[in-house]
BAFI-3210 file (N, C-alpha, C; in Angstrom, 3 decimals, decimal comma, padded with zeros to 6 digits):
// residues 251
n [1|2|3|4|5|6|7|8|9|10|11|12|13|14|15|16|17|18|19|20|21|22|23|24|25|26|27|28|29|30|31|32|33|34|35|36|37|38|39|40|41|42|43|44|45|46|47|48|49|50|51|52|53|54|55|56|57|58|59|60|61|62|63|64|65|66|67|68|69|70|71|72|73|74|75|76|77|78|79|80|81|82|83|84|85|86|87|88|89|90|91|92|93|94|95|96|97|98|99|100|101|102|103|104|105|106|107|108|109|110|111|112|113|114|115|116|117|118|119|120|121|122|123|124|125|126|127|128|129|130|131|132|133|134|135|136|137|138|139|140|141|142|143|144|145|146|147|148|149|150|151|152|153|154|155|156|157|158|159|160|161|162|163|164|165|166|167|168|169|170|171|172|173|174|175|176|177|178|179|180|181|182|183|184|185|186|187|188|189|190|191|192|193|194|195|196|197|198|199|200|201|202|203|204|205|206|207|208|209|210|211|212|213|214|215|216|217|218|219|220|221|222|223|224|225|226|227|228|229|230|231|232|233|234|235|236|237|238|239|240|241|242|243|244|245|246|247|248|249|250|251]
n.u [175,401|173,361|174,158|174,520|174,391|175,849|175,827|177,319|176,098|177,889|178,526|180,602|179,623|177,501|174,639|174,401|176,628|179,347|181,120|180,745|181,294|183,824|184,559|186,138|185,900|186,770|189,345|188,674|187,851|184,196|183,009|184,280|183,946|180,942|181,843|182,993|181,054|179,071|180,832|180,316|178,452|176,938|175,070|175,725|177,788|179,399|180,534|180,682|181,826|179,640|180,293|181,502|183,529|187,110|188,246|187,030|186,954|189,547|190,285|188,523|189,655|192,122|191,607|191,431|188,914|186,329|185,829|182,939|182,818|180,897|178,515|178,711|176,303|173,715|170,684|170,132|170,724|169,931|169,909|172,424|173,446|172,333|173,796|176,256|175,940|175,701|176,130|177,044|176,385|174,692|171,426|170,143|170,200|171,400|170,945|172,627|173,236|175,506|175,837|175,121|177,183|176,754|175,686|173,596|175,056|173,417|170,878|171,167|171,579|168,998|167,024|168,427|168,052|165,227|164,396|165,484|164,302|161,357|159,673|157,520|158,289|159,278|160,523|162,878|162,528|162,950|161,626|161,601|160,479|159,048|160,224|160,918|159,205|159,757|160,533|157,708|156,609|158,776|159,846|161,815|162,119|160,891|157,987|156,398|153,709|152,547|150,263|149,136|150,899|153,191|152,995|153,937|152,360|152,174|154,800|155,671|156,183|154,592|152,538|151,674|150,009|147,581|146,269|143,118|141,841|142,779|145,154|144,691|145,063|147,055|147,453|151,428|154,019|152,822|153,702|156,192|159,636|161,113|163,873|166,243|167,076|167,488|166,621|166,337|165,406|166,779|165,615|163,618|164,782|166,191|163,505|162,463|164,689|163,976|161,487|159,556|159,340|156,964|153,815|153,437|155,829|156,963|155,891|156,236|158,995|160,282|161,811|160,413|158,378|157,587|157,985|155,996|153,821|153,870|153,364|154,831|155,607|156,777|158,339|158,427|160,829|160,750|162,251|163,024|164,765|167,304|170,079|171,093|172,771|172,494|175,012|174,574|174,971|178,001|176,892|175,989|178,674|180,278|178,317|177,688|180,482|180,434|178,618|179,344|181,911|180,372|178,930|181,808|182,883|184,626|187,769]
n.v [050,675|053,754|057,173|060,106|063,167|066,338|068,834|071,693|073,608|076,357|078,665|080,870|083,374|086,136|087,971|090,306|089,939|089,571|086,392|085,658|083,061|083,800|085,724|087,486|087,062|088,065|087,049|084,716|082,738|082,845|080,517|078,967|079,641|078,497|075,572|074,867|075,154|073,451|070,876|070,544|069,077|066,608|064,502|064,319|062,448|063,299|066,191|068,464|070,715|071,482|072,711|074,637|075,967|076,565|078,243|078,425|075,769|075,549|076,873|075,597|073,119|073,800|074,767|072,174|070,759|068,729|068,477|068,482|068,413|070,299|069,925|073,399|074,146|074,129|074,670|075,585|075,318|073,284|071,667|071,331|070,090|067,805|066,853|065,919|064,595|061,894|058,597|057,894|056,513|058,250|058,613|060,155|063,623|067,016|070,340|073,001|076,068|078,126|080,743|081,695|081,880|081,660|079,278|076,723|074,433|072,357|072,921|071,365|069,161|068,229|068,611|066,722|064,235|064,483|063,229|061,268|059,373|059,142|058,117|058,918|061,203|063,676|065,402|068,235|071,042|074,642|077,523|080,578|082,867|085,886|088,814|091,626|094,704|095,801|093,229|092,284|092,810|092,495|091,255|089,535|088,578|085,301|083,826|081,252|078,695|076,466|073,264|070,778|068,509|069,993|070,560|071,599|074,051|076,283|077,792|082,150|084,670|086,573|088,321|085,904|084,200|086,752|089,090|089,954|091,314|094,042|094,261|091,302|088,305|085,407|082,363|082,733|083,253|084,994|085,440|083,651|083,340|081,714|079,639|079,176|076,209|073,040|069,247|066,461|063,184|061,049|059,445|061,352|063,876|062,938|062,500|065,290|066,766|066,227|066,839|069,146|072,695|074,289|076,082|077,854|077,883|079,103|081,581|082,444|082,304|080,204|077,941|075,544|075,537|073,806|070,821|071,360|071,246|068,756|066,825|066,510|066,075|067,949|068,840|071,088|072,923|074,382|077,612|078,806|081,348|082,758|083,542|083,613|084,773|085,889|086,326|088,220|091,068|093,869|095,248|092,874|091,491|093,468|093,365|090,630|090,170|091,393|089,786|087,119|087,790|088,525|086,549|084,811|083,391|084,375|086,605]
n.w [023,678|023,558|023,129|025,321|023,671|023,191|020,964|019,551|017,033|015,214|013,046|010,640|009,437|010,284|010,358|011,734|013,764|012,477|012,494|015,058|016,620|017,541|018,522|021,097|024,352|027,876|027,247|025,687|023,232|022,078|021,205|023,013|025,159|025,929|024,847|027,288|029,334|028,727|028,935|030,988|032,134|033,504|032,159|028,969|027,084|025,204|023,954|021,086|018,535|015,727|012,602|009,685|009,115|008,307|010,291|012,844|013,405|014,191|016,057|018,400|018,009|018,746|021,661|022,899|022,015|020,708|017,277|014,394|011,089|008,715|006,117|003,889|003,321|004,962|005,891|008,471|011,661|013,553|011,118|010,539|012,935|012,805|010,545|012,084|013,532|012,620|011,656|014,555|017,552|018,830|020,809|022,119|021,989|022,248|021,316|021,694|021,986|020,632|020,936|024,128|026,345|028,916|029,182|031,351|032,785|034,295|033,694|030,778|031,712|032,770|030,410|029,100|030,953|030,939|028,365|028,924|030,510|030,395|027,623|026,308|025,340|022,592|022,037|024,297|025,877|027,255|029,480|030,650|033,283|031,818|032,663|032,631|031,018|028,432|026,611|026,349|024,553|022,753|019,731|019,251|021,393|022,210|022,956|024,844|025,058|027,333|028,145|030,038|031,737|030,775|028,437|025,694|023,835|021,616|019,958|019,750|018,443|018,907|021,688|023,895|026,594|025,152|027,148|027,525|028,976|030,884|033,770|034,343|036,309|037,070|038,693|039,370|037,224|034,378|031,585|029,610|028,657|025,662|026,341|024,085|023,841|022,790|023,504|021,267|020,719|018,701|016,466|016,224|015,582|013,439|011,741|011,827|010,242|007,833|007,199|005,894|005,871|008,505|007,075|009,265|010,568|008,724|008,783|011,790|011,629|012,942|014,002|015,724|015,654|013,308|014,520|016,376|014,201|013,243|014,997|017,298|020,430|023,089|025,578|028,199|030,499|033,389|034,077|036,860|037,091|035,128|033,972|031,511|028,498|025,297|022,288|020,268|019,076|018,515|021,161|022,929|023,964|025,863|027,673|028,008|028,991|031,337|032,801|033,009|034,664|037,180|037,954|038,742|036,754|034,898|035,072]
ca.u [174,505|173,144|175,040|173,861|175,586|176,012|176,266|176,798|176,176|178,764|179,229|181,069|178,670|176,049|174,424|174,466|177,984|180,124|182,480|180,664|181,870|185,697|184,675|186,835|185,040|187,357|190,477|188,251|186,523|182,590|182,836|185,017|182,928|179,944|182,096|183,534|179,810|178,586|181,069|180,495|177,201|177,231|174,642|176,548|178,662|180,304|180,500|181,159|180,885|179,517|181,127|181,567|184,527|188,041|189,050|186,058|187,781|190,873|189,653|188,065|190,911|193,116|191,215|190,926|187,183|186,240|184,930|182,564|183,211|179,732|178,164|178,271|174,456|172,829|169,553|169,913|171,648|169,345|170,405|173,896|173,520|171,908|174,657|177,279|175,695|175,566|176,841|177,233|175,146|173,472|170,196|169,692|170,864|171,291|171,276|173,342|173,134|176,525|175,860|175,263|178,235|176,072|174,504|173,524|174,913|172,262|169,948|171,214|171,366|167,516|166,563|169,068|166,956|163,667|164,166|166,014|163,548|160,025|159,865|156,908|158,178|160,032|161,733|162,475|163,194|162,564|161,341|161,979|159,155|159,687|159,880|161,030|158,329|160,015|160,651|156,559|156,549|159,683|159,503|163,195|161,814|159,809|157,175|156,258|152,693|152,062|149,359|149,086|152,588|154,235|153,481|153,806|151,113|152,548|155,833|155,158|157,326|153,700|152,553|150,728|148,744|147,191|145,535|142,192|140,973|143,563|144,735|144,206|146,236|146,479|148,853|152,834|154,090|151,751|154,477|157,221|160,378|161,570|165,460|166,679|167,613|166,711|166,936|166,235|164,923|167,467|164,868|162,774|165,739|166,286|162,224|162,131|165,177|163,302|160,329|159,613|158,935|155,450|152,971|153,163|157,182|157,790|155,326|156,902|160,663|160,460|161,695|160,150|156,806|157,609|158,043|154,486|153,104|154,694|152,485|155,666|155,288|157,467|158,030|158,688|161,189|160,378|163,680|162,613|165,726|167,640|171,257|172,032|172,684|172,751|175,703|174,225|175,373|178,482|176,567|175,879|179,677|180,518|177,186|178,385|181,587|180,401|177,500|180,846|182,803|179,669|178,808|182,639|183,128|185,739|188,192]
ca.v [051,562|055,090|058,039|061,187|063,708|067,502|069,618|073,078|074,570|077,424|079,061|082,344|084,164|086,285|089,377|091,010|089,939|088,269|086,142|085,806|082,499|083,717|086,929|087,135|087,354|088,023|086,120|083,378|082,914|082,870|079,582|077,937|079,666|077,461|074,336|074,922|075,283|072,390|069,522|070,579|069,025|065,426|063,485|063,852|061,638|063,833|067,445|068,373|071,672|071,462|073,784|074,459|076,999|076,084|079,341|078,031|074,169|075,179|077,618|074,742|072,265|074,528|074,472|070,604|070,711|067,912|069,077|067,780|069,126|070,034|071,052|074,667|074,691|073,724|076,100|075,734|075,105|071,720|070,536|070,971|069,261|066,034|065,834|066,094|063,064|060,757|057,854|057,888|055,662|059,456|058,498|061,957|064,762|068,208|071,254|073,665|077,607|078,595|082,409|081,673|081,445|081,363|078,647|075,893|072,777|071,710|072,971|070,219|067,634|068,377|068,124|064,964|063,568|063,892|061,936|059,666|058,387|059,003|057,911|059,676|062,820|063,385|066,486|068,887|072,605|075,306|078,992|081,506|084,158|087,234|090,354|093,317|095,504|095,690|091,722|091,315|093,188|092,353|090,035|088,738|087,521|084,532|083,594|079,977|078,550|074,927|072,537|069,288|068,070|071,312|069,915|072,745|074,145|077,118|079,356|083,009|086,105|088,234|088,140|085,115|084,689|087,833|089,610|090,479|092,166|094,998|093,428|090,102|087,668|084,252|082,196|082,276|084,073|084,791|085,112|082,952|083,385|080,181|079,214|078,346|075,274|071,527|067,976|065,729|062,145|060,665|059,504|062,868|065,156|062,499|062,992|066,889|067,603|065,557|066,917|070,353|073,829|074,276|077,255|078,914|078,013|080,249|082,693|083,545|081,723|080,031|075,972|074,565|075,527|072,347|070,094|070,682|070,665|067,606|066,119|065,831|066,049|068,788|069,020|072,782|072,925|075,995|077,589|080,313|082,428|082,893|084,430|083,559|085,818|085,356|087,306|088,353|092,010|094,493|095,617|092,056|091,774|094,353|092,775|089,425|090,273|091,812|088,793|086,293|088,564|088,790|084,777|084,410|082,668|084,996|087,562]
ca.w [024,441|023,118|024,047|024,850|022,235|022,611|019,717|019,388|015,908|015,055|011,417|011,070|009,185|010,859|009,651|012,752|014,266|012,061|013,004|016,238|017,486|017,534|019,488|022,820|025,757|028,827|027,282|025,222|022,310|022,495|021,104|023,999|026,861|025,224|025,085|028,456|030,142|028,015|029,518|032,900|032,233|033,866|031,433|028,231|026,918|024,308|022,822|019,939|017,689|014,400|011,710|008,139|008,655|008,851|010,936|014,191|014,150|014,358|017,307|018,508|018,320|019,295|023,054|023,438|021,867|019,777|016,365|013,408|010,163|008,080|004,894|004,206|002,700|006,077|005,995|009,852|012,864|013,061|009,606|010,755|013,975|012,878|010,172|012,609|014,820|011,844|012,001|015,748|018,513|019,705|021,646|022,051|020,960|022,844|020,270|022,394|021,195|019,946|021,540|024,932|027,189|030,358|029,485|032,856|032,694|034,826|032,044|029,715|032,274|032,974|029,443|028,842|031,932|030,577|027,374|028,841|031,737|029,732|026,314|025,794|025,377|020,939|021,878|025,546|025,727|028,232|029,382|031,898|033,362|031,543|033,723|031,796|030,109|027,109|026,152|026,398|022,639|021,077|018,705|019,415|022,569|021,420|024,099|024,666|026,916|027,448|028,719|031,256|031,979|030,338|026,976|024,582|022,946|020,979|020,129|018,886|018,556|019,668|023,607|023,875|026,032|025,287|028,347|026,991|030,633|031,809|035,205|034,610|036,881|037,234|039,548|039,059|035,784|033,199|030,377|029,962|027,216|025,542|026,219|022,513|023,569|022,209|023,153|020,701|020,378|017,319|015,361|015,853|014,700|011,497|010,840|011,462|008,812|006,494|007,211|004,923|006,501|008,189|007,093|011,228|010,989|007,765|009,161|012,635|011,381|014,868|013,868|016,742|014,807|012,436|015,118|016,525|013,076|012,896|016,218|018,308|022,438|023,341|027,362|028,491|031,741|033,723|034,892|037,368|036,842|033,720|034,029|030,141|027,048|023,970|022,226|018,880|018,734|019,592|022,212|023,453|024,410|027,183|028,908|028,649|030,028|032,945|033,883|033,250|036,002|037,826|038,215|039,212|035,625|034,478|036,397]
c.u [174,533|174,029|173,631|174,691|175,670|176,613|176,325|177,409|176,928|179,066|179,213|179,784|177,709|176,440|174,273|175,517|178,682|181,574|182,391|180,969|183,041|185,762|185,248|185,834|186,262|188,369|190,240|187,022|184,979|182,423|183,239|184,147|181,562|180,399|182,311|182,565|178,867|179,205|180,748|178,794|177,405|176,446|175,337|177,710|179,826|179,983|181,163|180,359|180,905|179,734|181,249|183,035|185,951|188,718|188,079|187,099|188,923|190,886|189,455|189,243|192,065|192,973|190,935|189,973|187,565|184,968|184,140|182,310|181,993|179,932|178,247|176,711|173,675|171,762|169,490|170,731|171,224|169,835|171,503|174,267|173,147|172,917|175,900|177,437|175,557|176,141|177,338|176,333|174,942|172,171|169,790|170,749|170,783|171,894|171,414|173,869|174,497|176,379|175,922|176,028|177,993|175,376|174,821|173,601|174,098|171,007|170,059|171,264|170,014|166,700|166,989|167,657|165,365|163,196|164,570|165,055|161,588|160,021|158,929|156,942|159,644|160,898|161,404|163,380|163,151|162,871|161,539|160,673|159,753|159,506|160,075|160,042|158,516|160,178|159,061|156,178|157,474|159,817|161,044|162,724|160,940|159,731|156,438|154,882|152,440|150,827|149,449|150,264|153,305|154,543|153,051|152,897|151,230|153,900|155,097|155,956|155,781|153,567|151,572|151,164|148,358|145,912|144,390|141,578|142,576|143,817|144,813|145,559|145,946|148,114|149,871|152,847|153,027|152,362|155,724|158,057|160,742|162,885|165,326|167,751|167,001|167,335|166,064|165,983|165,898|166,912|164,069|163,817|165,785|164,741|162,048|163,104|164,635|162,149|160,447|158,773|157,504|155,022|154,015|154,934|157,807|156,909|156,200|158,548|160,842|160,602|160,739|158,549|156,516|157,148|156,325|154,034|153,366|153,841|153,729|155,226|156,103|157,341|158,950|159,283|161,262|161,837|163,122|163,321|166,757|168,782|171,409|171,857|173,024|173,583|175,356|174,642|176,203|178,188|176,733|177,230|180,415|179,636|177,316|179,737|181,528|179,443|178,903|181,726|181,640|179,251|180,543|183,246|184,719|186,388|188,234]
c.v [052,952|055,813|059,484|062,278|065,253|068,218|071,235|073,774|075,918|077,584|080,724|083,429|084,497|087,524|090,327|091,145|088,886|088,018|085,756|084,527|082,741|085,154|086,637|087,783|087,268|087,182|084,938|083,523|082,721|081,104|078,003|078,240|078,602|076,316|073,984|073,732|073,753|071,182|069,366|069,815|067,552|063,859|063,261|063,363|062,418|064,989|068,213|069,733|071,061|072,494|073,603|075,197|076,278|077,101|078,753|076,649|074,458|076,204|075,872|073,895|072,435|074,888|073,096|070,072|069,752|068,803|068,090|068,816|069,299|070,531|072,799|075,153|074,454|074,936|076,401|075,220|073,215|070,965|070,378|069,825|067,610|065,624|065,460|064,505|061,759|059,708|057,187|056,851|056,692|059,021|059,155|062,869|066,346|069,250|072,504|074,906|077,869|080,325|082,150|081,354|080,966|080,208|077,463|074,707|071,940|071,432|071,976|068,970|067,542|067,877|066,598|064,049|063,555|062,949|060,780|058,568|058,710|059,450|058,362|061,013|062,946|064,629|067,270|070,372|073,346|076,855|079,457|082,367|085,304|088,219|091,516|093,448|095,257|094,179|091,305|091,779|093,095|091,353|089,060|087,751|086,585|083,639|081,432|079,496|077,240|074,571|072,118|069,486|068,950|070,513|071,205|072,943|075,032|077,762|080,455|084,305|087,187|087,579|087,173|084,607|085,967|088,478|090,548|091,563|092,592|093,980|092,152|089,770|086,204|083,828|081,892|083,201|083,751|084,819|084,666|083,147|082,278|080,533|078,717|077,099|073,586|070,163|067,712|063,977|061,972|060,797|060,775|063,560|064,499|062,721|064,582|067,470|066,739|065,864|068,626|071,560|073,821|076,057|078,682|078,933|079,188|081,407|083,664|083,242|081,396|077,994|075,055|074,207|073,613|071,580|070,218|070,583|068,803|066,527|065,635|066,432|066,957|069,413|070,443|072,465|074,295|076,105|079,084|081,633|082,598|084,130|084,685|084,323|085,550|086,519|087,637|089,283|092,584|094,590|094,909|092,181|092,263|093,729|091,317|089,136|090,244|090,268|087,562|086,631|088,301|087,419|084,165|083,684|083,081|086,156|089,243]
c.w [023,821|023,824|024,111|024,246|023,013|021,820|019,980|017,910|016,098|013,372|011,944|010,152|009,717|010,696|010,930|013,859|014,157|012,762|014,676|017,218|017,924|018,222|020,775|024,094|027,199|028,426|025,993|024,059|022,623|022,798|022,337|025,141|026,364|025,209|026,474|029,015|029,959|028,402|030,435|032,458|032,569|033,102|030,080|028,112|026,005|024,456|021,720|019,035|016,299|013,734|010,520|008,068|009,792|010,223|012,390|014,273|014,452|015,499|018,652|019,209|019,242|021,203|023,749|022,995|020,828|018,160|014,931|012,019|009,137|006,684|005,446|003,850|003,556|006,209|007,444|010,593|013,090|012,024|010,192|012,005|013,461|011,009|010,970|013,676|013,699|011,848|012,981|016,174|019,429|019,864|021,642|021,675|021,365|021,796|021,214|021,514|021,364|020,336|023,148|026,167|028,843|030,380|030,658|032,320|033,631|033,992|031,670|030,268|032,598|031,812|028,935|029,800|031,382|029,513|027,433|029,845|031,500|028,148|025,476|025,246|023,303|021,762|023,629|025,221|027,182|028,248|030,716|032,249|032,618|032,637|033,507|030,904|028,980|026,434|026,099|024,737|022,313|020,619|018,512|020,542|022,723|022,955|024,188|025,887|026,573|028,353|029,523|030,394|031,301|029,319|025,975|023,850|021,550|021,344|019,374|019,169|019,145|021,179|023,220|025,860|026,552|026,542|027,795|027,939|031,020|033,354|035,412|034,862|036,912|038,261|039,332|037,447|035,057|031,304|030,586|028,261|027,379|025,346|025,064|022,778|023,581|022,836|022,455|020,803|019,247|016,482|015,216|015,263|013,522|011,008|010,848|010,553|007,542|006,083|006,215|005,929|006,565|007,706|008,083|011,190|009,983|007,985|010,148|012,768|012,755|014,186|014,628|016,363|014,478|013,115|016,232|015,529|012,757|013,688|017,048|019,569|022,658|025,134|027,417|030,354|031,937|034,488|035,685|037,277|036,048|033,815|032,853|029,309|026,380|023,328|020,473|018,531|019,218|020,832|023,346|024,275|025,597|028,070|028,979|029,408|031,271|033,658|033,877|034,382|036,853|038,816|038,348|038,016|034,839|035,664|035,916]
res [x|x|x|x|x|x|x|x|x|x|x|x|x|x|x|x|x|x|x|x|x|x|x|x|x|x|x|x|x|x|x|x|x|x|x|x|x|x|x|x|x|x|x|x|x|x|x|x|x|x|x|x|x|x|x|x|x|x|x|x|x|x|x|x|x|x|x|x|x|x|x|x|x|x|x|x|x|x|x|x|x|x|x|x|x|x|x|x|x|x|x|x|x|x|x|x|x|x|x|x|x|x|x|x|x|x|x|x|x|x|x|x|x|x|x|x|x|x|x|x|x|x|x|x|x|x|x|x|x|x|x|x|x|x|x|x|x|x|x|x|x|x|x|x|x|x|x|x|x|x|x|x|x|x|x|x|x|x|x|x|x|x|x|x|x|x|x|x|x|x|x|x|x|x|x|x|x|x|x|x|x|x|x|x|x|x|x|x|x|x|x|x|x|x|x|x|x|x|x|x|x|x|x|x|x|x|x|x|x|x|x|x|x|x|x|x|x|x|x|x|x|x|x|x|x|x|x|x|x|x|x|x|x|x|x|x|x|x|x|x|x|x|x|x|x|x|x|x|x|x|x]
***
C-alpha cells in the first residue's frame, strides 16, 4: 500500500540567512520546529528531511528526525525532494517548507486528503486572503486566483487580479497569497523534475509556473487565517519567536 511521505527540503546555504535551518528559535533549531509541526499531522505516514549537509542531519538525528541524504547540485528544493522519496512506495508526496515553524498540521492533512480521495486532481497547494497594504505590491508575496473547484489558474509575484475600476468589490477576498506548500501526485513530481523550466516559470522564478505549463490540475485550499512565517531573514527571528510564545508553542 502507498504511503503518504513528508519531506522537508533543508540545505544550509541561503543568501539571505545562512545556515538558516540550524537557527535557534526559543531553545530549537528552525529545522526541528518544522519536523515537530509536520508529525503532528495525522495523514502521513513518514517524515523525513532532505539534505545535502552533514552539519543539518546530524541536527536532525540528533532530535529523533528521520533523514535522507541528497545530491548537493539539486537546482531546487523539488529536485531534492523527489530524490529523497526514491525508491520508496510514496503515493504522495508533501513538500513541506523548511522555514516555516508555524506551519498547520491540519494544512498537510487537508492537502494529503485531497489527493488521496479525488484522483483528478496531479498536485494541491493553498492561499490565505491578503490583508496588509503592503503584501498587495511586494513581489515576495506571490498572489495566486483560481477557477471552478479552486483549480488554479495562475501564480504571479504582481497583484493579480488587477482592479481596473478604483473600488471594485466582489464577494469574500479579492486577493489571496499562496502558502508555499505542495502535495504531490508521485508520478507528477517524477514528470515535473524531468520536465525543463517553463518561459512564465523563469520569468516570475515561481516553480509552480512549470507545473501548469505542464497541464497539471492544481486544487487551491483556501485557509481563511494564516498564523505562519516564513524565517528567511535576521529580522524574521525575533517575530517568530514571539508568534511561537504567542500560539502557546514555545515558553
Amino acid at each position: 500500500m502507498s504511503q503518504i511521505v513528508g519531506v522537508i527540503p533543508s540545505r544550509y546555504g541561503s543568501t539571505r540567512l545562512p545556515g538558516k535551518s540550524l537557527i535557534m528559535l526559543c531553545g530549537k533549531p528552525l529545522v526541528q520546529w518544522v519536523y515537530e509541526r509536520a508529525c503532528q499531522a495525522k495523514k502521513l505516514n513518514r517524515v523525513l528531511v532532505a539534505t545535502d549537509d552533514d552539519r543539518i542531519a546530524e541536527a536532525v538525528r540528533g532530535f529523533g528526525g528521520e533523514v535522507a541524504m541528497t545530491r548537493a547540485d539539486h537546482p531546487s528544493g523539488t529536485d531534492r525532494i523527489a530524490e529523497a522519496v526514491e525508491g520508496s512506495d510514496a503515493g504522495i508526496v508533501i513538500n513541506i517548507q523548511g522555514d516555516e515553524p508555524l506551519i498547520e498540521p491540519a494544512l498537510i492533512d487537508q492537502l494529503a486528503d485531497t489527493l488521496q480521495h479525488d484522483p483528478s486532481w496531479d498536485m494541491a497547494t493553498a492561499a490565505t486572503p491578503i490583508t496588509r497594504d503592503e503584501d498587495r505590491d511586494n513581489p515576495a508575496c506571490v498572489k495566486v486566483v483560481w477557477g471552478c473547484d479552486n483549480q488554479a489558474l495562475y501564480f504571479s509575484r504582481s497583484l493579480i487580479p488587477y482592479p481596473r475600476d478604483p473600488g471594485a468589490t466582489v464577494a469574500g477576498p479579492l486577493h489571496w497569497r499562496h502558502i508555499g506548500i505542495y502535495a504531490f501526485r508521485r508520478v507528477s513530481l517524477e514528470q515535473f523534475v524531468q520536465h525543463q523550466a517553463a518561459p512564465l516559470e523563469q520569468i516570475e522564478k515561481l516553480e509552480q509556473l512549470r507545473a501548469l505549463a505542464m497541464g497539471f490540475r492544481i486544487k487551491v485550499i483556501e485557509v481563511p487565517e494564516d498564523h505562519g512565517i516564513g524565517v528567511d531573514t535576521p529580522a524574521d527571528v525575533p517575530r517568530a519567536e514571539m508568534l511561537l510564545r504567542k500560539f502557546g508553542l514555545a515558553k
